[in-house]
N, C-alpha and C positions, 0 to 999 in steps of 0.2 A: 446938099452937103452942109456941115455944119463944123465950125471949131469952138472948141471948149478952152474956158479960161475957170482955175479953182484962186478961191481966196479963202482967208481965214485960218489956217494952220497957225499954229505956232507952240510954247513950253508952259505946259502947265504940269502942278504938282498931283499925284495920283487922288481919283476921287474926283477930281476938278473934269470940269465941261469945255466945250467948244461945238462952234457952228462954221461948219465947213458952207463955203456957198461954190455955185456951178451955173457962169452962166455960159450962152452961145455967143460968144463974138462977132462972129459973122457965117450968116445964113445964107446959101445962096439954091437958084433952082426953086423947085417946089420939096423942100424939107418940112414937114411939121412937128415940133418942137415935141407938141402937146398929144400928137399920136405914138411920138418911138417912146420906146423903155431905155429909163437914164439909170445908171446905177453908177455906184461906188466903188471903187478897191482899192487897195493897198499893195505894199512891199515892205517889208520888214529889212533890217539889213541880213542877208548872208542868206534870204527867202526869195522864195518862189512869192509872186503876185499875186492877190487872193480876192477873191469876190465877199464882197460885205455886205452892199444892202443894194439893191434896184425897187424900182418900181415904173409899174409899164401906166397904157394911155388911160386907163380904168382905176388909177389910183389904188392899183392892188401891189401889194410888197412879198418881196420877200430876203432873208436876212439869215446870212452864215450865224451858225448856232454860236459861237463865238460872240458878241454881239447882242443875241436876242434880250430885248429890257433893259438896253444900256441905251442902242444907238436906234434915232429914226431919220426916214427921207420921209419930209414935205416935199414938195414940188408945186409951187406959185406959177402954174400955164398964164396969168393974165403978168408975172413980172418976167415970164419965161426964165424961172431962177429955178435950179432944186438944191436942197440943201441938204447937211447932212448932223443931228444934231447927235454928238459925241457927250453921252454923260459918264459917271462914274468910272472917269478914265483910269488902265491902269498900264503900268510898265513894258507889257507887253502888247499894246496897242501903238506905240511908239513903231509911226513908218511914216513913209511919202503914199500921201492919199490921192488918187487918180480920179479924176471924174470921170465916165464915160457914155456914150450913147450907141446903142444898135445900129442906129442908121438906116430903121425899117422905113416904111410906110405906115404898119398901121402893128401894132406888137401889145402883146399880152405876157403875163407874168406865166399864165400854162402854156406858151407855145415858144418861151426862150429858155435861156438857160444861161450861165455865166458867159460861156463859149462865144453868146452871140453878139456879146461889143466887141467894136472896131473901130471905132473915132474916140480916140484919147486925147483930155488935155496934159498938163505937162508938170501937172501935180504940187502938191503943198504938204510942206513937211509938220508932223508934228509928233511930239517929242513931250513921253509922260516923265517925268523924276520922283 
């Protein structure tokens, strides 16, 4: 089992960037970090929750068409950090961003799908003007 803490949200002006980070708080059991698929999402206000970007143990991605060429996930296994780098932000990027994790054992980008996280951290707000 694993719990997620997000940092880095916060107001910048449209066009402008951010580096969302995600780490594991506290790990217990036999969880490996560096095997499950970590991704990103959001909520907008007055929306449904949305899958943005994951990426599973093989460093493969994938990323809501919304997003493509804007936003990327690195993922640092030796800082057990994933990140989330937010560029050419615009107004309607504005939400509380969720870090999440699957929670598998061992996870690939062709064998998940949004559906498959279930360990949420407790989000970070940002907020384009």
């Amino acid at each position: 089992h694993v719990q997620l803490v997000e940092s880095g949200g916060g107001s910048v002006q449209a066009g402008g960037s951010l580096r969302l980070s995600c780490l594991p708080a506290k790990i217990t059991g036999s969880y490996s970090y560096s095997r499950d698929c970590m991704g990103w999402f959001r909520q907008a206000p007055g929306k449904e929750r949305e899958g943005v970007a994951f990426i599973d143990s093989n460093a493969n991605t994938e990323y809501a068409d919304s997003v493509k060429g804007r936003f990327t996930i690195p993922k640092d296994n030796t800082k057990a950090t994933m990140y989330l780098q937010v560029n050419s932000l615009k107004s309607e990027d504005t939400a509380i961003y969720y870090c999440a994790a699957a929670g598998a054992r061992y996870c690939t980008v062709s064998g998940a799908s949004w559906d498959s996280f279930r360990i949420w951290g407790q989000g970070t707000q940002v907020t384009v003007s």
